[in-house]
N, C-alpha and C positions, 0 to 999 in steps of 0.2 A: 651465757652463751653455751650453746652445745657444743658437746667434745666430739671428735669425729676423728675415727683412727683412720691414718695417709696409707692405703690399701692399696694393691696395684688395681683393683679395678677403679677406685677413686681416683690413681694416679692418670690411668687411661679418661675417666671422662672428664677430667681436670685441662689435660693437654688440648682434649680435642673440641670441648666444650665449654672449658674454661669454669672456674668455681661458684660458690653462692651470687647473687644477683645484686648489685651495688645499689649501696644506698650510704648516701655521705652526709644529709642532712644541710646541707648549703643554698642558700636562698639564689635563686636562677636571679640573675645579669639581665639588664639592659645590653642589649650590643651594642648601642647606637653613639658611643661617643666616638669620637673622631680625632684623632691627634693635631691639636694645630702645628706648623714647623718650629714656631719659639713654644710649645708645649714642653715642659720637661717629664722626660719621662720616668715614673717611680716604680723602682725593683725592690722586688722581695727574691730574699734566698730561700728558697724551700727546700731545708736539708743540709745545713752546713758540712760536708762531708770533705774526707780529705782531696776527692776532685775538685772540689769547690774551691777550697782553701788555696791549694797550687796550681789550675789550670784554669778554672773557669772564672772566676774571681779575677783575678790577674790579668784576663783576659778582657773581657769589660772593661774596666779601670784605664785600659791603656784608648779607650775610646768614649769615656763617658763625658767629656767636657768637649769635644769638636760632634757629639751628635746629641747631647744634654740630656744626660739619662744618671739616675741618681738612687746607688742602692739605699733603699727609708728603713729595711725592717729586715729579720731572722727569723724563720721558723723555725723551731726543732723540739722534736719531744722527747727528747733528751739535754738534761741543762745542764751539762758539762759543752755542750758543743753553741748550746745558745749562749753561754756564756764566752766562749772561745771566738764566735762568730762575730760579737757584738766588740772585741776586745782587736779581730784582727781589720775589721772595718775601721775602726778608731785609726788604729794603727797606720794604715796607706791613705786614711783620708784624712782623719783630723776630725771628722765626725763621727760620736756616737748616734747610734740607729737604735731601733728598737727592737726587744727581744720577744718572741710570741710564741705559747708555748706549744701551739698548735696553727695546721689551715684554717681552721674555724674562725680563732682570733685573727691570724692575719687578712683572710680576704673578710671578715666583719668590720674589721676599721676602714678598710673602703681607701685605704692611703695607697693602694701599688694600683700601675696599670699593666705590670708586665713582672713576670719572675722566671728565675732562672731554678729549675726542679734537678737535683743531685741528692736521691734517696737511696735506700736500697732497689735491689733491680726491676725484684717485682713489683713494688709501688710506684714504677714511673707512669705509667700510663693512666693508670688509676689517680694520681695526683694530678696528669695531665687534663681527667676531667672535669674536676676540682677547680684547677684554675682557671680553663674556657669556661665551665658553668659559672665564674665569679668576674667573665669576664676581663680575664688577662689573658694578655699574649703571657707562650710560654717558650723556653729554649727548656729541652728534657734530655737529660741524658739517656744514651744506650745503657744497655737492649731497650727498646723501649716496649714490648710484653713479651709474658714468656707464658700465656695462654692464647689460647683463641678468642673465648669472650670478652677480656681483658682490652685486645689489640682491636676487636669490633665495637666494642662500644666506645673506646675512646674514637676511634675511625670516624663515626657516629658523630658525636657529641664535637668535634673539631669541627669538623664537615658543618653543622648547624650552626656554629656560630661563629662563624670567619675570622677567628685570628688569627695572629700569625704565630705559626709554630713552627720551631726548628727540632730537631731530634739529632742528637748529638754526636752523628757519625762523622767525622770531619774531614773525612778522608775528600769528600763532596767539593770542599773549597780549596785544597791542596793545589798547588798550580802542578805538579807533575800529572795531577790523575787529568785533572780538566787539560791538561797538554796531551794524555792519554786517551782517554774519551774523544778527544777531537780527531785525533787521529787515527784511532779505530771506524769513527763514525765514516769519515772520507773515504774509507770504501779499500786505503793505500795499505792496510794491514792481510785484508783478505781475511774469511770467512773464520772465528774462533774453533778450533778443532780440539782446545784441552786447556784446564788450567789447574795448575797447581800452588798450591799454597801452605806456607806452613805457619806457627809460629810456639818456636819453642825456647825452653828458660830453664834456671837449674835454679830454683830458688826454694826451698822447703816451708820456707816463711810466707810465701806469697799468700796475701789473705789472712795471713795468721796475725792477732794482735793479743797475744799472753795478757800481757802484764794491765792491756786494758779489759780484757774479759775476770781476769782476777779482780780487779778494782772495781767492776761496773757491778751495782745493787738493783734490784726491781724498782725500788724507790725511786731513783733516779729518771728513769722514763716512765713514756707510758704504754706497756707493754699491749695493752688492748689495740687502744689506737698502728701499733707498728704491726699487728697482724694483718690487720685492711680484712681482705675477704678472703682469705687462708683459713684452713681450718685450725682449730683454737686447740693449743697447746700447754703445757706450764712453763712459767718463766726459763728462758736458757738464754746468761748473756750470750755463749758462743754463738747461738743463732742470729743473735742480734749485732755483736759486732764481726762476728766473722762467717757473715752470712752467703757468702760467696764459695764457700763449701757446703751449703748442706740446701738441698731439694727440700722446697718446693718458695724457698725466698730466692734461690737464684740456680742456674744449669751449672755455672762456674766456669770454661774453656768455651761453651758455643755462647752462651752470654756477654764472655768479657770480652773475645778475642775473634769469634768465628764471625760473630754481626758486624766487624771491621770490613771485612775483607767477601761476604758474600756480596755487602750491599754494593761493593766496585762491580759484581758481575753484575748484576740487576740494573746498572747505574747504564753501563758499558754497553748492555743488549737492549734495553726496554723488555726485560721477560720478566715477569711479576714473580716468579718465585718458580725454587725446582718441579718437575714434574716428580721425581721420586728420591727418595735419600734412606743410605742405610747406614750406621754406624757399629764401631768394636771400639773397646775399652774399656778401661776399667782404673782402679785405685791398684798401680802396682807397687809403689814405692812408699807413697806418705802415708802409712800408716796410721794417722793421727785423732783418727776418730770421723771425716769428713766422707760425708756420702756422693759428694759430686769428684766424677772419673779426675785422675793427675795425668792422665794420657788418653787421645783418643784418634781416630780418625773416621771421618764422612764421606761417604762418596757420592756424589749429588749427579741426576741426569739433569741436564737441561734443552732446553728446544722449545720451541712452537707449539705449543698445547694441542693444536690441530691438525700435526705433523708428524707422529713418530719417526719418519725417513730424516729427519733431521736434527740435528743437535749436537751436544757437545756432552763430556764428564767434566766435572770440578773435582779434584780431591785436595780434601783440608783435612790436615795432620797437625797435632798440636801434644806436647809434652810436659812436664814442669819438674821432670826428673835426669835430663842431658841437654843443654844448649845449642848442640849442634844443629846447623843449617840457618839458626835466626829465624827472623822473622822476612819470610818473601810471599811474593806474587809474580808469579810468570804466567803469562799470555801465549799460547802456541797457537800458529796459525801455519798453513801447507807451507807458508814462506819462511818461517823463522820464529824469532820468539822477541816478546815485548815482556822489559824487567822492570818490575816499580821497585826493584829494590836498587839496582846501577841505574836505572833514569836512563837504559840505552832499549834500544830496537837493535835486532843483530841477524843476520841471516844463518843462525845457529841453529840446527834441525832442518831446517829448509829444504827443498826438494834439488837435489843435486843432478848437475848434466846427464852424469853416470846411469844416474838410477831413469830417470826423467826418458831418457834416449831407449832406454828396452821395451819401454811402452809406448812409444810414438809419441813422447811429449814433451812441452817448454821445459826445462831449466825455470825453479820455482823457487829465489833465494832474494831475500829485502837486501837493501844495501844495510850497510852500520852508522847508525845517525842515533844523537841526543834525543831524548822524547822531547826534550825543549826545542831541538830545531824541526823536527818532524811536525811538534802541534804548534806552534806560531802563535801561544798565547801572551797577551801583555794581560799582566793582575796589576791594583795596585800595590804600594810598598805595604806591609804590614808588620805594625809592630812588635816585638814580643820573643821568648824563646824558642814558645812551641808555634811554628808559623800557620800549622792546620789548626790548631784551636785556637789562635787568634784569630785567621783571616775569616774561623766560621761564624765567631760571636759576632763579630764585622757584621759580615753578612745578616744573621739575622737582626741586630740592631737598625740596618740602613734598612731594612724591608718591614722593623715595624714602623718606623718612620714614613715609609712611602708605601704601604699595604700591599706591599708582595711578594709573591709566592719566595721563599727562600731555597736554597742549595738541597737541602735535606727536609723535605717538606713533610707531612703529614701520610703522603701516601706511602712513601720512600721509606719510611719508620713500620708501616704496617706489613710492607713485603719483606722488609728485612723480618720481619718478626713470625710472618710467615713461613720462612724458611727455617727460623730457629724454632718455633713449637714443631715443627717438624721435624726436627734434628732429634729433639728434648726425647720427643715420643719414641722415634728410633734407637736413643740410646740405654733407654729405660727396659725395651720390651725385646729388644734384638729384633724387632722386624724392619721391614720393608713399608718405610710407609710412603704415601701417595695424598694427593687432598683433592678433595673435591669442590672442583670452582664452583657450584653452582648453592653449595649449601656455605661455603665457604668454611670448611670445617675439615680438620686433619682426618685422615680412612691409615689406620694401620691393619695392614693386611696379616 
């Protein structure tokens, strides 16, 4: 393979273009099987990773005998984790599964109709085509790309062959946000004028796994194969296990944490992605060798594509060097403000008699109500600790059983992704970037 040094001009036509042109070598699927309702249905884990391990695992399990679905197999090219993988399935089931050391072997044996994708960041979408080309439904974790070509062809390749794919923002099946959404949508919130959001943490460690990058050999995986269509590098565990610090395997803040919290805007408005976003930040504290910022913030326009007279600013701030603030979402509207972090609507900020009465006009203040009583949603019960990643796996599970469209669908994963190769580009270049609907392609200006 050709070596190709990560330039900012390759960095720029990477973002906007997305890298070398995929080719996986996987024999194209019949679509045409059809699930019977006593059919069981067979998972593959592609990726045993430690989401997998604690959320998303766990989370299946608690539904796979009332909807008859049965993880068979492990991928991983890495065999410390297919060995871990096949040891912790024993473990909650009582069955051992099969260990594969790759996609190739696993959708060649023909044994799964459906898998659950938990890789590194930038391989989910690219896995994502992998599995619909092998014809399986897939649930994929976020981000689900963090190029343009990447999020279009998988866009592409789902779209052609109609399965059901969930994309792993869960925020989607949360009953607060669907209590939220509904009552945005009602008209009883009044028009979005701002949103703010943060999410910050004090943890030095986050991402970092020492003792497993000291331990981890080339021998052990296969480091070709985890490149995908990256350009080709020499072996670095740290890339490989703590890849969520270093560009161009992951963004790290708008990947992990920012595609949580735009896709509630996108979800909330029906606006496919910002009109423009600019970002500042940088590595200011963790000095530890990692190229992706420990602090940042984005400032996104949003509105009507067709409209500049209208819209709204998001700003997302996010840290990993002071804790303070948490992790929030607040909704402002002329009336008040909606918290998904208290679960209240409040007439805080809201247009007051005082001010209202010098201009000739209403008093503009919500009353103070529950987003639970405000949105009047009944969910059912769901089991589990994490109730959004349960109620999401639900979700996609009952929709490939009854062929449809899930919470977090296929489109849903490409506009979030949108907004984040947009981020990516503005935080790499300091500009102002914009995208252009028509080639569908990020424009940094």
């Amino acid at each position: 393979m050709t070596k190709k040094k990560i330039t900012r001009r390759n960095f720029i036509k990477t973002v906007s273009t997305g890298a070398a042109g995929l080719a996986f070598g996987l024999p194209a699927a019949s679509y045409s099987r059809i699930l019977g309702s006593n059919d069981r249905v067979r998972v593959g884990i592609v990726g045993f990773s430690d989401r997998a391990r604690h959320a998303l695992i766990p989370a299946m399990l608690n539904y796979t005998q009332e909807l008859n679905f049965e993880i068979m197999a492990v991928s991983d090219i890495w065999n410390r984790r297919r060995r871990e993988g096949v040891e912790f399935i024993q473990e909650k089931t009582g069955r051992k599964i099969v260990a594969k050391r790759n996609n190739e072997e696993l959708y060649g044996s023909g044994k799964v109709d459906a898998v659950i994708i938990s890789t590194a960041d930038f391989q989910h979408a690219l896995h994502c085509i992998q599995a619909v080309e092998a014809g399986c439904d897939a649930y994929v974790e976020k981000p689900f790309a963090n190029t343009g070509e990447d999020a279009r062809a998988s866009l592409k390749a789902v779209q052609k062959s109609n399965r059901i794919v969930q994309i792993g923002t869960q925020r989607r099946s949360a009953t607060n946000y669907i209590q939220a959404d509904k009552f945005i949508r009602s008209g009883r919130f009044g028009d979005i004028v701002a949103v703010d959001m943060t999410w910050n943490v004090n943890q030095p460690g986050r991402w970092r796994r020492p003792h497993l990058v000291a331990a981890l050999q080339e021998k052990d995986v296969d480091w070709k194969r985890y490149l995908m269509n990256r350009p080709f590098e020499p072996w670095d565990p740290r890339k490989y296990i703590e890849y969520r610090l270093f560009w161009p395997y992951s963004s790290g803040i708008p990947g992990q944490w920012m595609v949580h919290q735009i896709d509630t805007v996108h979800w909330f408005t029906d606006l496919p992605h910002p009109r423009s976003v600019v970002v500042n930040g940088g590595v200011y504290l963790w000095k530890d060798g990692r190229k992706n910022f420990d602090t940042l913030t984005a400032v996104f326009d949003y509105g009507p594509l067709n409209d500049m007279s209208k819209g709204f600013q998001v700003v997302y701030s996010s840290r990993q060097t002071n804790s303070a603030g948490g992790t929030k979402e607040l909704y402002f509207s002329n009336g008040g403000t909606l918290n998904l972090d208290t679960n209240m609507i409040t007439p805080k900020g809201g247009l007051s008699q005082r001010m209202a009465k010098v201009m000739g006009m209403e008093e503009n203040r919500l009353p103070e109500i529950a987003i639970a009583e405000a949105g009047g949603v009944e969910t059912a019960a769901i089991t589990g600790t994490d109730n959004a990643t349960s109620a999401h796996m639900r979700n996609w599970m009952e929709c490939v059983r009854k062929r449809k469209k899930p919470n977090a669908d296929i489109r849903a994963g490409y506009n979030h992704s949108v907004a984040l190769c947009m981020t990516i580009a503005a935080m790499f270049t300091g500009k102002r970037v914009t995208f252009d609907e028509n080639k569908q392609e990020v424009k940094i200006k």
